[in-house]
N, C-alpha and C positions, 0 to 999 in steps of 0.2 A: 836514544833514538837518533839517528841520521836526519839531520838539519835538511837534507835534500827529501830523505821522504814525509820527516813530519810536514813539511812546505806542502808537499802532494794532498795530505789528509785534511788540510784546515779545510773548515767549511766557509761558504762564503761571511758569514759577519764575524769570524773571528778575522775573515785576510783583513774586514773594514776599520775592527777596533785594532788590531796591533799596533798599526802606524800613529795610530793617535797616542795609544799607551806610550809609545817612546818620549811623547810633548808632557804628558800628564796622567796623574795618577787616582785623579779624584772622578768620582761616578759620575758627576753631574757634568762637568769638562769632558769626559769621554762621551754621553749623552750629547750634548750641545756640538762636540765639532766630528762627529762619526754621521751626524744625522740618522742616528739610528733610535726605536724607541728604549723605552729603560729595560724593559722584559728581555727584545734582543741582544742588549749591551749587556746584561746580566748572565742572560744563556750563553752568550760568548765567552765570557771571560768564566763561569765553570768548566767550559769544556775544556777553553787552555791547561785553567787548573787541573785538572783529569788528566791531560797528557804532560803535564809537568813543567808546562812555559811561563806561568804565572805562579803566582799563590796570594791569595785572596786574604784580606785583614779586613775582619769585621769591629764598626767601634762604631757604637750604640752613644746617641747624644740625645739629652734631655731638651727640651725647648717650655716654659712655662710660660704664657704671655697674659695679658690684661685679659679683663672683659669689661663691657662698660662700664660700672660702676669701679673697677681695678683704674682703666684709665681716669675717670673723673676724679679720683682720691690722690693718683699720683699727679695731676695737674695743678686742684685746687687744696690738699692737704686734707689730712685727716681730719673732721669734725672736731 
């Protein structure tokens, strides 16, 4: 496609996220300086993918954290 007509077809929050895409690659940094929320930062960046200006890398990351009694055993040691 024609760099002059794909330009015609974006929709407004893909014009918002591109320019940030160029700074940065990560959801939360495009979130943060697009001022856009996640859902539009997201619906933007498939449609790119749709039209073939992006492509999208999904990576799935664990997080396990304390709970109280987790924090209190890692402070004062196991019984």
């Amino acid at each position: 496609m024609d760099i002059k007509k794909l330009a015609e077809t974006l929709h407004p929050l893909e014009r918002k996220v591109l320019p940030v895409l160029a700074k940065t690659s990560s959801f939360s940094e495009l979130i943060k300086h697009s001022g856009l929320k996640d859902v539009e930062v997201m619906r933007a960046l498939q449609w790119l993918q749709n039209k073939g200006v992006v492509k999208l890398k999904d990576e799935t990351k664990q997080v396990i954290s304390f709970d109280k009694n987790g924090e209190q055993y890692a402070k004062q040691g196991l019984p």
